[in-house]
C-alpha positions in Angstrom: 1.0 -8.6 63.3 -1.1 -11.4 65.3 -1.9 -10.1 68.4 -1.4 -11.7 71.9 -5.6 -12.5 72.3 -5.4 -14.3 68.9 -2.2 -16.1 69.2 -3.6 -17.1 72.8 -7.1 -18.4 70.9 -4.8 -20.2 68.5 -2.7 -21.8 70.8 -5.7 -23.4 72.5 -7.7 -24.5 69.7 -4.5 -26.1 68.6 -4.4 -27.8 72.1 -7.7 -29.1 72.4 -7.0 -31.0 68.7 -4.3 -32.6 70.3 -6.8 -33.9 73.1 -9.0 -35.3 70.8 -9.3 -39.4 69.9 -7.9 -40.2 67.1 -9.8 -40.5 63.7 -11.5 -44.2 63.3 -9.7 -46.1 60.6 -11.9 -46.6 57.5 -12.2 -49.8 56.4 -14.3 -50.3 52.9 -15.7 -53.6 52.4 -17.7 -53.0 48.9 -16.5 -56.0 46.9 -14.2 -57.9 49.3 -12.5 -61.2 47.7 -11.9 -62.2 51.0 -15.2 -62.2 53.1 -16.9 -64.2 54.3 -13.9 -65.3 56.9 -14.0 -67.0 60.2 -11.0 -67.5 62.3 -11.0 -69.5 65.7 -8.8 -70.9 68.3 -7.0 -74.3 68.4 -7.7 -77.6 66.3 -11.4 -78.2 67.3 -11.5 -74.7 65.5 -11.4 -76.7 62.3 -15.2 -78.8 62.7 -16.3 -75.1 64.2 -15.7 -73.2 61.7 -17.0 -75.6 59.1 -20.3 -75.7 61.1 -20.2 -71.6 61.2 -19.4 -71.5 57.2 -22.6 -73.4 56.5 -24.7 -71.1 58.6 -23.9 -68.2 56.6 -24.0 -70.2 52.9 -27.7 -70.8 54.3 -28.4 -67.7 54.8 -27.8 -67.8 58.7 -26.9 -64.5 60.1 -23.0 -64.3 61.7 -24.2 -63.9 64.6 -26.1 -67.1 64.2 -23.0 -68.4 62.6 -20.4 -68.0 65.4 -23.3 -69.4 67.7 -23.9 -72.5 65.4 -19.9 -72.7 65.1 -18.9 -73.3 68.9 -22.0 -76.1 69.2 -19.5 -78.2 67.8 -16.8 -78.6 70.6 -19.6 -77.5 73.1 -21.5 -80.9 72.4 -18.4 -83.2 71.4 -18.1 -85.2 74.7 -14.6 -85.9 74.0 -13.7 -82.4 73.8 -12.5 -81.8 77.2 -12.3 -77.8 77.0 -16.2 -77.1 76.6 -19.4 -78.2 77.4 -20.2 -81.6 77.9 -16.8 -83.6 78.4 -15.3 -80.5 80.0 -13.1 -81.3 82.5 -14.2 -80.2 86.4 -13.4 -77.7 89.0 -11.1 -79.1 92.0 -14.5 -80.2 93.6 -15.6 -82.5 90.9 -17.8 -79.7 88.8 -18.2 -79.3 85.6 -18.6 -75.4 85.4 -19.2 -73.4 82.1 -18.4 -69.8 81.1 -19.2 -68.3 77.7 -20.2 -65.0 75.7 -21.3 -64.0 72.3 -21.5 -60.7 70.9 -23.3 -59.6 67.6 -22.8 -56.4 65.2 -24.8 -54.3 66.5 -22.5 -53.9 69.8 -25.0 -55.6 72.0 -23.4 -58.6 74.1 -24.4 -61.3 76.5 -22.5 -63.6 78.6 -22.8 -66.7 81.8 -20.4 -67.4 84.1 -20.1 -71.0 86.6 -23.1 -72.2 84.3 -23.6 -76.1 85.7 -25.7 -78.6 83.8 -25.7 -76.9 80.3 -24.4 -78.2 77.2 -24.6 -74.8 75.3 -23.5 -72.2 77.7 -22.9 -69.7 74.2 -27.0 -70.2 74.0 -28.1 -68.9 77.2 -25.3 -66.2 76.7 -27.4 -65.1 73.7 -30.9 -65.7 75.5 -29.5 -63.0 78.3 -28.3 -61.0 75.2 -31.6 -60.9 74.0 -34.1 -61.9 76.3 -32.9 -59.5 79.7 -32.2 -56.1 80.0 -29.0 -57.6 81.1 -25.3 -58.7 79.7 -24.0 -61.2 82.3 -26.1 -63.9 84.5 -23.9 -66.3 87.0 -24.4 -69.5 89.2 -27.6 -71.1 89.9 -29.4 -67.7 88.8 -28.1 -68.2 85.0 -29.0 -71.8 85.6 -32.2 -71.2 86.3 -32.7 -68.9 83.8 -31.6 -71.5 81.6 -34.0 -73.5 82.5 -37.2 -71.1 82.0 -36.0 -70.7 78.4 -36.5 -74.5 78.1 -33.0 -75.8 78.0 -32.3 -79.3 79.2 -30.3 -79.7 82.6 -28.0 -82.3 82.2 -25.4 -83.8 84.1 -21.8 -82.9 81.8 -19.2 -84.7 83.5 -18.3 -87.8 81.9 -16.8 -90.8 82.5 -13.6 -89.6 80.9 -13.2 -86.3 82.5 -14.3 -87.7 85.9 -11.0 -90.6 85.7 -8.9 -87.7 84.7 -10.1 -85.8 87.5 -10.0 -88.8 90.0 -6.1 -89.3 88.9 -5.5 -85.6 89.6 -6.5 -86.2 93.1 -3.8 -88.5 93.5 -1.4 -85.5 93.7 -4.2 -82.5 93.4 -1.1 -80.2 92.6 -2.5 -77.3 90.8 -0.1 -76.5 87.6 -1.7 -75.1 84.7 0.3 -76.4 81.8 1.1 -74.6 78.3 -0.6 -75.7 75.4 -2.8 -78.4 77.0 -5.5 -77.5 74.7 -4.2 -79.6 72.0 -3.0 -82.6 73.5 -5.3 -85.5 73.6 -6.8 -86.4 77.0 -4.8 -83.4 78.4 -6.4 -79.9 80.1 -8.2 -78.5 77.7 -9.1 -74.3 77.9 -11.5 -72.5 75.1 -13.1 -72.3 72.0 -13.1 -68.5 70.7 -13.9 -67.9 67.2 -14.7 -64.6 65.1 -17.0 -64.3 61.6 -16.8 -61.3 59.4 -19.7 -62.3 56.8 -20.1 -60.9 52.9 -21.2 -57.5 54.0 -18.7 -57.2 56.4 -20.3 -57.5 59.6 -18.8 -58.9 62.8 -19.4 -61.2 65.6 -18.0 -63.5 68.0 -18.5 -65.9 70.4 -16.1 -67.5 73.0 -16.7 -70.5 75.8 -15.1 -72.5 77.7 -14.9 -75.0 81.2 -12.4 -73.4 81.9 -8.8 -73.8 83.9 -8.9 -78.0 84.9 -9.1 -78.9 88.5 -9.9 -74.9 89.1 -11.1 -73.9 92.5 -14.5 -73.8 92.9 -15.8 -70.6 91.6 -13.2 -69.2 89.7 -14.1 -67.0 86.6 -12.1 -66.7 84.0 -11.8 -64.2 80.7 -14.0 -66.0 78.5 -17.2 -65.0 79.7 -15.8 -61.1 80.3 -16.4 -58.7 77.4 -13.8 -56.9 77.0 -11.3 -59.5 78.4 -12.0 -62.8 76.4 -14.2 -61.2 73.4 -14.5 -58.1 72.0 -16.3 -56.8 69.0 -16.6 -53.3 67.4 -18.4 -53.6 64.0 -16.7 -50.5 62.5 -13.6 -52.0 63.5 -12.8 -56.1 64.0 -13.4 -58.5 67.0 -10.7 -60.4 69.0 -11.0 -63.3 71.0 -8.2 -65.1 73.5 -7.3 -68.5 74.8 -4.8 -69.6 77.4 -4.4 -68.3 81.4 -7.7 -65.8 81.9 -6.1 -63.9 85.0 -3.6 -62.7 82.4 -5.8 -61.6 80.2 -8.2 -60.1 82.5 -5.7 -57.9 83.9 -4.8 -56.5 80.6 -8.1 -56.3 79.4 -7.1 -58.2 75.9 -9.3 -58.6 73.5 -10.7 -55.1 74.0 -6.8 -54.0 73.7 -6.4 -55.8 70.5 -9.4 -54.2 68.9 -8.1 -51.1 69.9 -5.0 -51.0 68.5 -6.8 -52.2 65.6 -9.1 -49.0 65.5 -5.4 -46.9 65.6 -4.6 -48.1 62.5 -2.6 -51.2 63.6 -3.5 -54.5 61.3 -4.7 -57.8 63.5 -1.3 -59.0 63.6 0.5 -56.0 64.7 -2.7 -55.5 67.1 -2.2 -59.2 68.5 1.7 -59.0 68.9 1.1 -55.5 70.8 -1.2 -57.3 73.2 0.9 -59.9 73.8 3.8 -57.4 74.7 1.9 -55.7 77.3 0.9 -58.7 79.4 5.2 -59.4 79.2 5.5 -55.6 79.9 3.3 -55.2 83.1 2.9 -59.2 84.2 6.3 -60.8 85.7 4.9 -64.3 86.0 4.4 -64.0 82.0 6.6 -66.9 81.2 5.0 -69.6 83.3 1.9 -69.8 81.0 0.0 -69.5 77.5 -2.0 -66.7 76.0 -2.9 -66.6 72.7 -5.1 -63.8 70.6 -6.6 -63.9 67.5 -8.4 -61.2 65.7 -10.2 -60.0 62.2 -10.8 -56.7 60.8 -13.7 -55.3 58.9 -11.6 -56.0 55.7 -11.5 -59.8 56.2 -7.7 -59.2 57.1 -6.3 -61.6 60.8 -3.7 -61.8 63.1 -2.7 -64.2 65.7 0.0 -63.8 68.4 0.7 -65.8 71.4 2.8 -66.0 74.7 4.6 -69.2 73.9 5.1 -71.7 71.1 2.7 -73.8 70.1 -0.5 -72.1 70.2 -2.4 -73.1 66.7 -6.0 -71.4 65.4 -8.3 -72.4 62.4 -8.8 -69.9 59.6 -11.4 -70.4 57.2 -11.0 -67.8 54.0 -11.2 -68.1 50.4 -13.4 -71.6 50.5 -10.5 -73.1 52.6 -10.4 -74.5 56.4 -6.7 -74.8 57.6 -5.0 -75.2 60.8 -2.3 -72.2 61.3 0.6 -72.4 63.5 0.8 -68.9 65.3 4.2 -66.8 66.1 5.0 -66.2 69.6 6.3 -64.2 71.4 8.8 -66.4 72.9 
């Protein structure tokens, strides 16, 4: 007969098992058809990734990769969501945010960066270069400029007339999918790499929300919010209204769904659901995730129609129309 002090013993043991975290999901990558794979957010996804594919068939790393990837929009001057051509704060400012993240779980990130074409570079100088993971303001400006980047001035003549003609009213309305309209208020860049051996990075920058207020922050430069990556797992990245995604924490959310066993797209939709479960003001703006896993497999989920991201797997680059939520 089991007696009381064992069944006690028993009973507790069996407790604390139920406390513990669930085991990580394995995900074997010996032989993969589908690696290398990058993934990235909206149209100007499709030039990035192409840019981040020939890093790695070089024999670039991927963290170099998703680095070499965002250049792309960062330096097109007639992308108005990054870098140079980005379109300004309320003030007339161009102001930059960015972060990059590697495989080995160590991360850097700059936030209301002025002057700086490559926001995503300094990110990784701080990455690598300080004992720290996020620099801000003049002080990431002038660390900027100690690692010899080149101040410039970013706003252009384009993004200055459409910030001249939002004066007229200066009515602040973010409005969905802007990102791919032509001339319109463009948002981010995020884009993930999973190379042949299965390891993970990411990198995500932006200008940010058009006509902001002058010092706003939004997700992308926020690990955890706008980019996450766990190499044993997948990465995530997001795109769209930041305060949403900040308040939900997002991308870190999507990965961890993903470590529970969830695939990217059941991760991505899950995400999605809980900014519409704990956020009322969900249906007056655009979010959109996209993630990878260590098995080459993605997922992409958005708020509201018409949210698009760039996959490039199985020596193809192809623009992908993502489900939504509404």
């Amino acid at each position: 007969m089991l007696n009381r002090r064992k069944f006690i013993g028993g009973a507790t043991a069996a407790g604390l098992v139920s406390l513990l975290p669930l085991k990580l999901k394995s995900f074997p990558v010996s032989g993969k058809k589908d690696l290398p794979v990058i993934i990235s957010t909206w149209n100007h996804g499709i030039g990035a990734n192409e840019a981040a594919m020939k890093t790695l068939e070089n024999g670039g790393s991927v963290l170099d990769a998703v680095e070499h990837g965002v250049w792309v929009p960062e330096g097109d001057p007639n992308n108005m969501s990054v870098g140079l051509g980005g379109l300004p704060d309320r003030d007339g400012f161009v102001t930059l945010d960015a972060s990059i993240m590697g495989p080995d779980g160590n991360a850097g990130s700059v936030a209301f960066l002025q002057h700086i074409v490559h926001p995503v570079s300094v990110a990784r100088k701080v990455m690598e270069d300080t004992p720290h993971e996020l620099m801000v303001g003049e002080g990431a400006l002038q660390f900027a400029l100690k690692m010899g980047f080149k101040k410039e001035n970013l706003l252009t003549p384009q993004a200055e007339k459409a910030w001249k003609n939002w004066l007229k009213k200066a009515k602040y309305e973010p409005q969905i999918n802007w990102e791919n309209e032509p001339n319109k208020y463009h948002d981010t860049i995020g884009l993930l790499a999973v190379d042949k051996n299965g390891d993970i990075a990411g990198a995500c920058t932006t200008s940010g929300l058009a006509f902001k207020m002058h010092g706003r922050v939004g997700d992308s430069p926020i690990i955890g919010a706008g980019l996450y990556v766990d190499n044993e797992v997948g990465a995530a990245t997001s795109t769209g209204m930041g305060e949403l995604v900040l308040k939900t924490l997002g991308s870190f959310l999507v990965v961890e769904f993903m470590r529970n066993g969830k695939t990217p797209q059941e991760a991505c939709e899950a995400a999605v659901k809980r900014i519409v479960e704990k956020l009322p003001d969900n249906k007056k703006y655009q979010v959109g995730y996209i993630a990878v896993n260590k098995n080459g497999e993605t997922g992409a989920y958005s708020l509201q129609k018409g949210f698009n991201y760039a996959l490039y797997q199985g020596g193809e680059n192809k623009l992908i129309d993502s489900k939504s939520y509404y």
